[in-house]
PAFI-295568 format. One line per field, with one value per residue (C-alpha): residue number from 1; x, y, z; residue in one letter. Coordinates in steps of 0.02 Angstrom, whole numbers, plus 32768, in hexadecimal, padded with zeros to 4 digits. Each point is the difference from the previous one (the first is absolute). Example, Ala and Ser with C-alpha at 12.3 -4.5 7.8 and 13.67 -1.06 7.14 Angstrom:
BEGIN
num = 1  2
east = 8267  8045
north = 7F1F  80AC
up = 8186  7FDF
residuo = A  S
//
This chain:
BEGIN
num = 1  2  3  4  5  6  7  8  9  10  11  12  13  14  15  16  17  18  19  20  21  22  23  24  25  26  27  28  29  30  31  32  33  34  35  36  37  38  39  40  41  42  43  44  45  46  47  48  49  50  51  52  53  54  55  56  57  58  59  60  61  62  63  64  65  66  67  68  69  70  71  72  73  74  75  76  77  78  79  80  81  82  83  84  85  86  87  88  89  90  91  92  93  94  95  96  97  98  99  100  101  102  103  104  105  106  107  108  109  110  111  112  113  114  115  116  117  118  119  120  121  122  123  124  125  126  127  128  129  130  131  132  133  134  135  136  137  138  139  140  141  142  143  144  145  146  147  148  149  150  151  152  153  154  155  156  157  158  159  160  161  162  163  164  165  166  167  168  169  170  171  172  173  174  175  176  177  178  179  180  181  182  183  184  185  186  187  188  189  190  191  192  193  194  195  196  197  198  199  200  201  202  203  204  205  206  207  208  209  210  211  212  213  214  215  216  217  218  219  220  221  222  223  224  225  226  227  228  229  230  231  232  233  234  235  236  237  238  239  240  241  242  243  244  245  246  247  248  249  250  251  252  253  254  255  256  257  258  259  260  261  262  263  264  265  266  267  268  269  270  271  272  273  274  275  276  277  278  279  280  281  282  283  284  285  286  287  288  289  290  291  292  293  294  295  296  297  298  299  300  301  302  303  304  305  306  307  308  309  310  311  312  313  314  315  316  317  318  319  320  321  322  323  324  325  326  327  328  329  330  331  332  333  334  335  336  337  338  339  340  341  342  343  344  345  346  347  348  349  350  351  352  353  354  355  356  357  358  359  360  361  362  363  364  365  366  367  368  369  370  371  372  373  374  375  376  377  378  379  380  381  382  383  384  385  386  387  388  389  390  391  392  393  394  395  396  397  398  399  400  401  402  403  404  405  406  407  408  409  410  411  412  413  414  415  416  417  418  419  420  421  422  423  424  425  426  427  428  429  430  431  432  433  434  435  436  437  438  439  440  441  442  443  444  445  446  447  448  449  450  451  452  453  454  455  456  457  458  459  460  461  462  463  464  465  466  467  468  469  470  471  472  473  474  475  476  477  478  479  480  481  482  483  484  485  486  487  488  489  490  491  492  493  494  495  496  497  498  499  500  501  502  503  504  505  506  507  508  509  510  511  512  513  514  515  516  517  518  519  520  521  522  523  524  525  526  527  528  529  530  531  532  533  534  535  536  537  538  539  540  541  542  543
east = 8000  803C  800C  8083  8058  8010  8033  8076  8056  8012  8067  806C  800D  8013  8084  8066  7FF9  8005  8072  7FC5  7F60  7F7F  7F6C  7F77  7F64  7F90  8034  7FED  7F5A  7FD5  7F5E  7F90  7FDB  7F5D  8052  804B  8074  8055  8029  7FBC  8036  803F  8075  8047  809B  8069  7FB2  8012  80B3  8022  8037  805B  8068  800D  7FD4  7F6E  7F66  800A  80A8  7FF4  7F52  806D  8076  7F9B  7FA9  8076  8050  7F55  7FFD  809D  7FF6  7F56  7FC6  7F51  8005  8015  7FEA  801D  8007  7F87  7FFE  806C  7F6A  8059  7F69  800B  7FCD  7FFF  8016  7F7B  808A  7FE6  7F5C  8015  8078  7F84  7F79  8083  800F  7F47  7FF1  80A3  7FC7  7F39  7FA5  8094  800C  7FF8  802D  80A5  806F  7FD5  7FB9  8054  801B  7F74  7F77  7F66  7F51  7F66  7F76  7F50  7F5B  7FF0  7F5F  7F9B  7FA6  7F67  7FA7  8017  8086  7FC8  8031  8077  8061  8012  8074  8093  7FCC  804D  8063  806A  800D  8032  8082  804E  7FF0  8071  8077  8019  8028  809D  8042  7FAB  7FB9  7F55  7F85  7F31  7FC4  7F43  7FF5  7F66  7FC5  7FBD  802D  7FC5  7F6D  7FA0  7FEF  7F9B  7F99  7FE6  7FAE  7FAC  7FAE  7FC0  7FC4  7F87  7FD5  7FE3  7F90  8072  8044  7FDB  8018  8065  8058  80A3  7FC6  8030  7F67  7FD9  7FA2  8098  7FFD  7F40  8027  809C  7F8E  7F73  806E  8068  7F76  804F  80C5  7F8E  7FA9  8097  8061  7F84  8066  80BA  7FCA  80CD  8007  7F4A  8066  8090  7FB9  7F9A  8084  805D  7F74  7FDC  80C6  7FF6  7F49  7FFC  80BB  8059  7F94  7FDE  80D3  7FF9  7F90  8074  809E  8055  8076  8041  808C  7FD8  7F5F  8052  7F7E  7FFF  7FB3  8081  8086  7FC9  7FD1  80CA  8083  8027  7FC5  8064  8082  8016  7FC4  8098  807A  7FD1  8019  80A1  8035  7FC9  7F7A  7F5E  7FDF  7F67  7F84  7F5A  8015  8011  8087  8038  8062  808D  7FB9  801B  80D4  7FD1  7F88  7F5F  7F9F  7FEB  8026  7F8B  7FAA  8016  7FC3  7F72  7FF2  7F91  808B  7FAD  804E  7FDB  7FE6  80A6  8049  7FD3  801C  80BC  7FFC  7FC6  809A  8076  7FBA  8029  8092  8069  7FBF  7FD7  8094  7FA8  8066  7F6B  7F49  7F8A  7F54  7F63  7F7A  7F69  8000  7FB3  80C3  803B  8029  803E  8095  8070  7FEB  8014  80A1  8065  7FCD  8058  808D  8019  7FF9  809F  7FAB  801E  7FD0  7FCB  7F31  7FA0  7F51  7F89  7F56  7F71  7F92  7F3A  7FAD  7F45  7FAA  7FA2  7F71  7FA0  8075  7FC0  804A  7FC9  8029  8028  8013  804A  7FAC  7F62  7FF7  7FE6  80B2  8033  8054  8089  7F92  7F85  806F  8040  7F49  7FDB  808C  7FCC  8043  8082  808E  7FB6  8091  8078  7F94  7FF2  80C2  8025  7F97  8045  80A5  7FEC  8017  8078  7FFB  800B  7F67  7F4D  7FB7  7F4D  7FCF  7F90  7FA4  7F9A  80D1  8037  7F59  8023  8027  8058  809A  7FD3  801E  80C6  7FEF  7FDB  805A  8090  7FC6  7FC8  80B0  803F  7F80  801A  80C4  7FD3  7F8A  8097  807B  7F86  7FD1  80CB  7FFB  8026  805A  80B0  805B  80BF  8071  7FD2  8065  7FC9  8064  7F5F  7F99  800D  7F5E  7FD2  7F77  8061  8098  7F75  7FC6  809F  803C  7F5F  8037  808F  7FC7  7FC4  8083  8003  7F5B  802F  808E  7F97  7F72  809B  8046  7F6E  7FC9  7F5C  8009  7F9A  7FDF  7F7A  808E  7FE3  7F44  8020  809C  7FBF  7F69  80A9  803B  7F47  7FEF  80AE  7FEE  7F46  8064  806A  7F91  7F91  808F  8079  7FC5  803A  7FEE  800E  804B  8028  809C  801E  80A9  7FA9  7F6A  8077  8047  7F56  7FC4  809D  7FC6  7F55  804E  8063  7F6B  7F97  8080  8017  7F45  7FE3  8080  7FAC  7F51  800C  80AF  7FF9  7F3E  7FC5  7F71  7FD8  8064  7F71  8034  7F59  7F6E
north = 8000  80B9  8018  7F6A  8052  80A5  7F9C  7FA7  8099  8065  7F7D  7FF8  80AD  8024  7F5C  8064  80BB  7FB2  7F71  7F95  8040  7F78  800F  7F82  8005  7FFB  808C  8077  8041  802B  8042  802E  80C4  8052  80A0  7FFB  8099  7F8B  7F72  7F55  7FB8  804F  7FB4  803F  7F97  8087  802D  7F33  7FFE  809F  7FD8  7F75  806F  808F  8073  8078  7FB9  8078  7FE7  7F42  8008  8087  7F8A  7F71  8049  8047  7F56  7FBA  8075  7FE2  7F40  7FCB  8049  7FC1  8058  80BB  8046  80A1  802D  805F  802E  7F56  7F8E  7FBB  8016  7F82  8019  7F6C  7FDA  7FB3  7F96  7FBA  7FD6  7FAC  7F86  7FD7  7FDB  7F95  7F92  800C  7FA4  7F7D  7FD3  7FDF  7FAD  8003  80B8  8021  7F75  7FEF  7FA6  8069  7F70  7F76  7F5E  8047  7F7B  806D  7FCF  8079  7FBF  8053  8000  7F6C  8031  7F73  7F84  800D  8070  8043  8080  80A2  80B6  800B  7F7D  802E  808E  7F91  7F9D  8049  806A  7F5B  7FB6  80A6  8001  7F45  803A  8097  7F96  7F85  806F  8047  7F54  7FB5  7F44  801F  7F8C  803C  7FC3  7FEC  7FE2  7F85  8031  7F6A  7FD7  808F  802B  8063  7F38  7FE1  807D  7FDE  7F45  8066  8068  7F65  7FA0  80A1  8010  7F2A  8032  7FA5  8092  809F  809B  8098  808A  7FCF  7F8A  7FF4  8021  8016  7F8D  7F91  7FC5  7FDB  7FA5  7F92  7FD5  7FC5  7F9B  7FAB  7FC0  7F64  804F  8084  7F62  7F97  809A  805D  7FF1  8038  80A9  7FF6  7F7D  8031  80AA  7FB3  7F85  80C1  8055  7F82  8015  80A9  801B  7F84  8042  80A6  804A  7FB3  8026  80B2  7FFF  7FB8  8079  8098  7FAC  7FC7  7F77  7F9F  7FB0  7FC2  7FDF  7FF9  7FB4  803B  7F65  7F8B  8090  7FEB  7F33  7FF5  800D  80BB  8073  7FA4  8008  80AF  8022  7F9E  8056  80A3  7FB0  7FC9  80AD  802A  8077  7FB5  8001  7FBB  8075  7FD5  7F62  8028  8013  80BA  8037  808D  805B  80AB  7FD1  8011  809E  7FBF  8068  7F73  7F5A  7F78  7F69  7F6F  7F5F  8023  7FDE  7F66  7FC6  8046  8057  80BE  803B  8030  7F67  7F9D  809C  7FFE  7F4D  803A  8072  7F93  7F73  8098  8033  7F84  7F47  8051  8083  80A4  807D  8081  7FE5  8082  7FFB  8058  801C  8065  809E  7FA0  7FB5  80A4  7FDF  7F5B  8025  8045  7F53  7F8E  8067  8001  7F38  7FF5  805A  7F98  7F59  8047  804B  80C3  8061  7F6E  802D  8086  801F  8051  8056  7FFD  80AF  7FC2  8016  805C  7FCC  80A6  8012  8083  805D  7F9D  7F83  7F5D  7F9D  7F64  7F7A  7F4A  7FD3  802B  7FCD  80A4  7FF2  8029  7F71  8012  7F8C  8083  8094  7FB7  7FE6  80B8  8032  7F91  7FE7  7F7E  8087  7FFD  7FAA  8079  809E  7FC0  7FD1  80B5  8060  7FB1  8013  80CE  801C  7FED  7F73  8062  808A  7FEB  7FCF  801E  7F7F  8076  7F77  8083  8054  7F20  7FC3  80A1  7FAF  8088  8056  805C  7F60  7FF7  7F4D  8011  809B  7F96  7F79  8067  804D  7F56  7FD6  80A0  7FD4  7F5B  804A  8071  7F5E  7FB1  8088  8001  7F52  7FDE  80BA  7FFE  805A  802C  7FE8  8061  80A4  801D  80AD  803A  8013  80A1  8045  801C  7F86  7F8D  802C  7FF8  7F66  7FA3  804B  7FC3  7F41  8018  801B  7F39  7FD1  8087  7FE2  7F49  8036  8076  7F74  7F93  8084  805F  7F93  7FF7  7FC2  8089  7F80  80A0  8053  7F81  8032  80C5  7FCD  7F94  80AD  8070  7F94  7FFA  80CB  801A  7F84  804F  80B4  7FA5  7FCD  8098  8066  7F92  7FA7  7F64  7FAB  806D  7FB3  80C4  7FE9  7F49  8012  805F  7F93  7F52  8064  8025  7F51  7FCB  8074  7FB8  7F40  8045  803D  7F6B  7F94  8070  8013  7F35  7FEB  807D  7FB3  7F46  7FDB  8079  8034  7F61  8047  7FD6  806A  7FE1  801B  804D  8039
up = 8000  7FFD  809D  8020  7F58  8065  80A7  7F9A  7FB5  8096  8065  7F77  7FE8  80C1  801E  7F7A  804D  809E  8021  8095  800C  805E  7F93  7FC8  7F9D  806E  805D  7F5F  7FFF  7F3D  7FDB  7F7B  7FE8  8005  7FB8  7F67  8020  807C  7F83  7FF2  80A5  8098  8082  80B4  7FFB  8031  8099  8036  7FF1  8029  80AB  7FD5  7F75  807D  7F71  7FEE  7F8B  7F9C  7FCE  7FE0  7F9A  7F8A  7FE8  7FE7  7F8F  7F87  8011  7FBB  7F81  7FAE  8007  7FC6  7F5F  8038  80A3  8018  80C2  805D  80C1  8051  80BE  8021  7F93  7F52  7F7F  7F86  7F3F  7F94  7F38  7F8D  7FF0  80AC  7FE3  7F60  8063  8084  7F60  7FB9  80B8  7FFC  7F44  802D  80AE  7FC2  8094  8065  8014  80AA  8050  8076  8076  80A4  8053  7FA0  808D  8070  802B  802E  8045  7FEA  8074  7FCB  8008  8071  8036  8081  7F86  8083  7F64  7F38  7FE0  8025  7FA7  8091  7FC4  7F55  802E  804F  7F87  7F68  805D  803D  7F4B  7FAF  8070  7FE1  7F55  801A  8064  7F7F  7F8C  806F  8004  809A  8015  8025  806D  801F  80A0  803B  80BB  8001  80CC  8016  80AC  8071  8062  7F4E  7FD6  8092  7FFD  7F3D  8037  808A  7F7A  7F8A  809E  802F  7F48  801F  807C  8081  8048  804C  7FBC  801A  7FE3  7FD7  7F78  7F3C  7FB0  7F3C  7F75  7FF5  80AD  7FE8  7F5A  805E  8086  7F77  7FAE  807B  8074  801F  8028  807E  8053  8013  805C  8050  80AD  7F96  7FD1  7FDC  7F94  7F98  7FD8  7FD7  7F68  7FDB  7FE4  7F9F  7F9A  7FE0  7FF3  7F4C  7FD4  8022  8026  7F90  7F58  802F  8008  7F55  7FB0  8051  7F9D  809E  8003  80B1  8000  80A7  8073  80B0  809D  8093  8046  7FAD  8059  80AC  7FE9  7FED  807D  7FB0  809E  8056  7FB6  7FE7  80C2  8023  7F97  8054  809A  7FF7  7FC6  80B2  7FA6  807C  80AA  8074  8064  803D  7FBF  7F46  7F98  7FB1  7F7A  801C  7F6F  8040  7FE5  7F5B  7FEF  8041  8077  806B  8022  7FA9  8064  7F76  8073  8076  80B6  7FC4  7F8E  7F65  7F69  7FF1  7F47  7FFB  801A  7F69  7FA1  8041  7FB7  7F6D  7FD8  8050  7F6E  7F82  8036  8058  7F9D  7F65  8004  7FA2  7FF7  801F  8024  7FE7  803D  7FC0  809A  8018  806D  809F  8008  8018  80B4  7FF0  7FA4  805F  8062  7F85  7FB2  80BC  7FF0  7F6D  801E  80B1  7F91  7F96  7F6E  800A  7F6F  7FA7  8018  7FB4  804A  7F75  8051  7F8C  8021  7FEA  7F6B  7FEF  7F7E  7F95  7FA1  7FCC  807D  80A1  8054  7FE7  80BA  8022  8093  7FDC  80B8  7FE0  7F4A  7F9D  7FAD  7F50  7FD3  7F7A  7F76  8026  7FE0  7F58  7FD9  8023  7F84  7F81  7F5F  7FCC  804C  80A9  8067  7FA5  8024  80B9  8010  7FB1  8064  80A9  7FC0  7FEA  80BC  8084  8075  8082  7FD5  801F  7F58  7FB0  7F6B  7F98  7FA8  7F7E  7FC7  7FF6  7F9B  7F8F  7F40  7FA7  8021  80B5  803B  801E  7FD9  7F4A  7FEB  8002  7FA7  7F8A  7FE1  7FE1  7F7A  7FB2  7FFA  7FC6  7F6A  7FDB  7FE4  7FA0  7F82  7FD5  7FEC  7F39  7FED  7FBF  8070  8009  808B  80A8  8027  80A6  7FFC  7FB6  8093  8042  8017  80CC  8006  7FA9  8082  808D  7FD6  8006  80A4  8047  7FB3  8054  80AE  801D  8047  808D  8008  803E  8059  806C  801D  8044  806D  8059  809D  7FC9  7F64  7FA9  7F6F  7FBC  7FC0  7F7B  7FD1  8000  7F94  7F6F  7FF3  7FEA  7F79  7FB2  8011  7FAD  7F82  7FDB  7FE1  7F98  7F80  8002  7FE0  7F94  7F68  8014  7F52  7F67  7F62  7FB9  80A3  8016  8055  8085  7FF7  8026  8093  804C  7FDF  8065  80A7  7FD8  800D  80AE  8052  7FDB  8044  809F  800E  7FF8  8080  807D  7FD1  7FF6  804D  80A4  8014  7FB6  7F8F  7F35  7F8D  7F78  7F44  7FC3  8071
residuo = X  X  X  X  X  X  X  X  X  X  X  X  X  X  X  X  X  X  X  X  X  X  X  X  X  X  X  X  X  X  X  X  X  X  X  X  X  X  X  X  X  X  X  X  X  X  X  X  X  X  X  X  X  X  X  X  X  X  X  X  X  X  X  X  X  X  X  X  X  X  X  X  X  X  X  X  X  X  X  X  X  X  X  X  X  X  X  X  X  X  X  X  X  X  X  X  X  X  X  X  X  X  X  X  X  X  X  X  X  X  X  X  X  X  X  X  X  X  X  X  X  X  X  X  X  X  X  X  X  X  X  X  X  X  X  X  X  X  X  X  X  X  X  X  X  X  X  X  X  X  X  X  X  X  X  X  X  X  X  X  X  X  X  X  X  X  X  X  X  X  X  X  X  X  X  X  X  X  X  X  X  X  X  X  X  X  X  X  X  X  X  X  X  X  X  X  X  X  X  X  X  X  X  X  X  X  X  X  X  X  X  X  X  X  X  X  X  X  X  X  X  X  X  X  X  X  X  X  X  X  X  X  X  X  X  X  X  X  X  X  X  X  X  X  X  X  X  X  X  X  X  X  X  X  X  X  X  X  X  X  X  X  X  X  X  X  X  X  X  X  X  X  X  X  X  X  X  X  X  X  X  X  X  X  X  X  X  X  X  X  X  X  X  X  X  X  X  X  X  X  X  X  X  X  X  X  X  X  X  X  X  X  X  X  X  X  X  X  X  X  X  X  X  X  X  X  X  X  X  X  X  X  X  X  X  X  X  X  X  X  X  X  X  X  X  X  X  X  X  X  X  X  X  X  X  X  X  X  X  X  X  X  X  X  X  X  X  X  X  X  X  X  X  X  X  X  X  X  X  X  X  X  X  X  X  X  X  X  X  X  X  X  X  X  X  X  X  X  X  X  X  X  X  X  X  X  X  X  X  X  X  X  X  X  X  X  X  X  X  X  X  X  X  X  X  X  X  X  X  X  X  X  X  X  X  X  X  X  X  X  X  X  X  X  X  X  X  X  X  X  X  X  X  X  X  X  X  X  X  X  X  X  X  X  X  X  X  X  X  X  X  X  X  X  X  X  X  X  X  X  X  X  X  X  X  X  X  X  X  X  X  X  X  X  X  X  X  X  X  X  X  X  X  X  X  X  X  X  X  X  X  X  X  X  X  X  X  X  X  X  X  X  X  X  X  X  X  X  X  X  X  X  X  X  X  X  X  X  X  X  X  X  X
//
């Protein structure tokens, strides 16, 4: 990308005036210019090292950038108020269209996380119901990011936690028995057609364990987790690569296991008959009962496992979860647990904001408990159209994990472009119409030198920005994986000025008409790679 061009130069340039000098990459901050009159990119370099060079700012971004100036024919840059502004070639640009063309689907990708085994945990939601719209945010949100991750050079494993084994099972056989009519009923019961539908037909299974609420819930949710969960998963493009129980986790020695590892690090201790966890040596705000005073397991317990089955047997190098924002509080927990089994650094806790669903500008609410849910097959339904899971993965997608969010249902059912969805898609087709039409033309040889025009300029600096794109989704904490969605409607906007303003094929100028069709080929392939690769949406040919 540009930017690493830039980064690239100056340590040269600056290892040159500057013998000695301790300077990486990553501590050059090069960014993109909203003012023209201040060059392309900007960077602050000299004010970093400045104290290291014991030399004013000033001083050093003059002579960095008359060093630049004289050395790269592609690169002119001046010093203003110790800032080096940095003014590139059409030149420059026509290089990174080049890499664009060479590299085809492989643009973008790198060796940043090469030999890293990484495990995104999402959705994971209690198979005691149907996926709701909740779910459909950490949803996408968690396979967009594997996607991104593989593409920096990572080996990348999806992980469902099946919570099969916890008291929400119970309370799920609970719920059929009552809808049986061998239970009572109350408050704290699942309730919603499906449970009234199991209970119908499975007569015999609610008979046979009316007195093991436990085990009723448990051959439930096994269930719904093939008939409802996993479909709904399939129709929002989701792959697994694993289905982990929670049952199966605390039916093996595993709790154990880990409880005793801790132990012998001297990291428990007894009081009032149960036994604690010294979480607050590792940030916590207090220490964390994980056995009971009758000997059973807190939640936090089997969760430990959980990670210490990540971590330790299957050896990821990071694990990152995706939870909802009633989590919030636990994490802090569950990261000092980690951290006291060995594993600093090594998890990344994601908090999903909730989701309000909009229509008509009210909001439309929901409760999984009491059975007025909108269930994800429900919300894809609502969209409609054969584009619904990619409208729905695109509109969750266009907010920050860590924001509030409000799903305006009239802006996603929208067909035309005021939906973001198929402005994109429709950029694509357009680009693909363009290709098409040239089919059968004889054309010379391309001379990209012969883009020059600003959009056409424009338009390629925005191709080139993907990969700093990526970089940024990999570097920020939070994974802001919607940098993705407001990019690929930058490259759609430029590549729309481009062809209003810049004729692309005109057989009175075919040199510059080959040359065009060439920045036409770039942005298709840059625009497919955002799409399908990253977001994981159709790049349709025609619409």
């Amino acid at each position: 990308m540009i930017e690493d061009k830039i980064k690239n130069e100056i340590i040269s340039r600056l290892e040159i005036l500057f013998p000695g000098i301790n300077i990486s990459a990553k501590e050059i901050d090069v960014s993109r210019s909203d003012n023209p009159d201040f060059g392309d990119y900007s960077t602050n370099i000299a004010f970093k090292i400045a104290k290291q060079l014991k030399t004013n700012p000033e001083k050093i971004a003059i002579s960095l950038a008359q060093d630049l100036a004289g050395w790269n024919r592609a690169i002119k840059a001046e010093a203003k108020s110790g800032f080096v502004n940095i003014f590139l070639e059409k030149e420059l640009f026509h290089e990174i269209l080049k890499q664009i063309l060479d590299e085809k689907d492989h643009y973008g990708n790198s060796d940043l996380l090469k030999g890293q085994k990484i495990q995104i945990e999402f959705i994971s939601a209690n198979p005691t119901g149907p996926l709701t719209l909740a779910n459909g945010r950490g949803g996408f949100g968690g396979d967009v990011l594997a996607n991104v991750l593989a593409k920096n050079g990572a080996k990348i494993e999806r992980e469902y936690l099946v919570n099969d084994g916890g008291n929400q099972v119970k309370i799920l056989g609970d719920s059929i028995l009552a809808a049986c009519g061998l239970a009572g009923k109350n408050d704290e019961l699942y309730q919603g057609e499906y449970i009234e539908e199991w209970a119908k037909n499975h007569t015999e299974e609610c008979q046979k364990n009316k007195t093991e609420p436990q085990k009723l819930g448990y051959l439930a949710a096994k269930d719904i987790l093939e008939s409802m969960i996993k479909p709904s998963i399939e129709k929002m493009k989701i792959e697994f690569d694993n289905w982990f129980s929670e049952k199966e986790l605390k039916e093996s020695s595993e709790i154990e296991q880990a409880i005793e590892s801790l132990t012998k690090k001297g990291l428990t201790y007894e009081r009032d008959n149960a036994l604690w966890l010294k979480t607050t040596q590792f940030g916590d705000d207090k220490d964390r009962v994980i056995i009971k005073s009758d000997g059973s397991y807190t939640y936090l317990a089997p969760d430990i496992a959980y990670h210490w089955d990540k971590l330790y047997k299957r050896k990821f190098d990071k694990v990152i979860n995706l939870w909802g924002a009633d989590h919030h509080g636990y994490v802090g927990r569950m990261m000092a647990a980690t951290e006291a089994m060995g594993f600093k650094d090594q998890l990344d806790v994601i908090i999903m904001q909730m989701v309000r669903l909009i229509q008509k500008g009210k909001e439309i609410r929901m409760s999984k408990r009491k059975g007025t849910y909108i269930t994800m097959d429900d919300l894809l339904g609502m969209i409609g159209g054969v584009d619904s899971s990619d409208v729905a993965r695109f509109f969750f997608l266009s907010r920050s994990f860590n924001t509030h969010m409000d799903f305006d249902l009239d802006a996603a059912k929208e067909k035309s472009e005021k939906n973001p969805v198929f402005y994109v898609k429709y950029a694509f087709a357009r680009l693909s119409g363009i290709l098409k039409n040239a089919q059968g033309l004889s054309l010379p040889e391309a001379n990209l030198s012969k883009l020059i025009a600003p959009e056409e300029i424009e338009l390629i600096d925005e191709l080139s920005q993907l990969e700093s794109v990526i970089r940024s989704i990999i570097m920020f904490g939070d994974y802001p994986v919607h940098f993705l969605t407001f990019y690929v409607q930058d490259i759609a906007t430029k590549f729309h000025a481009f062809y209003d303003k810049c004729r692309v094929i005109d057989e009175n100028n075919l040199e510059l008409s080959v040359a065009r069709l060439e920045l036409v080929k770039a942005t298709q392939i840059v625009l497919r790679i955002v799409m399908e690769d990253l977001i994981g949406i159709e790049a349709p040919e025609r619409m």
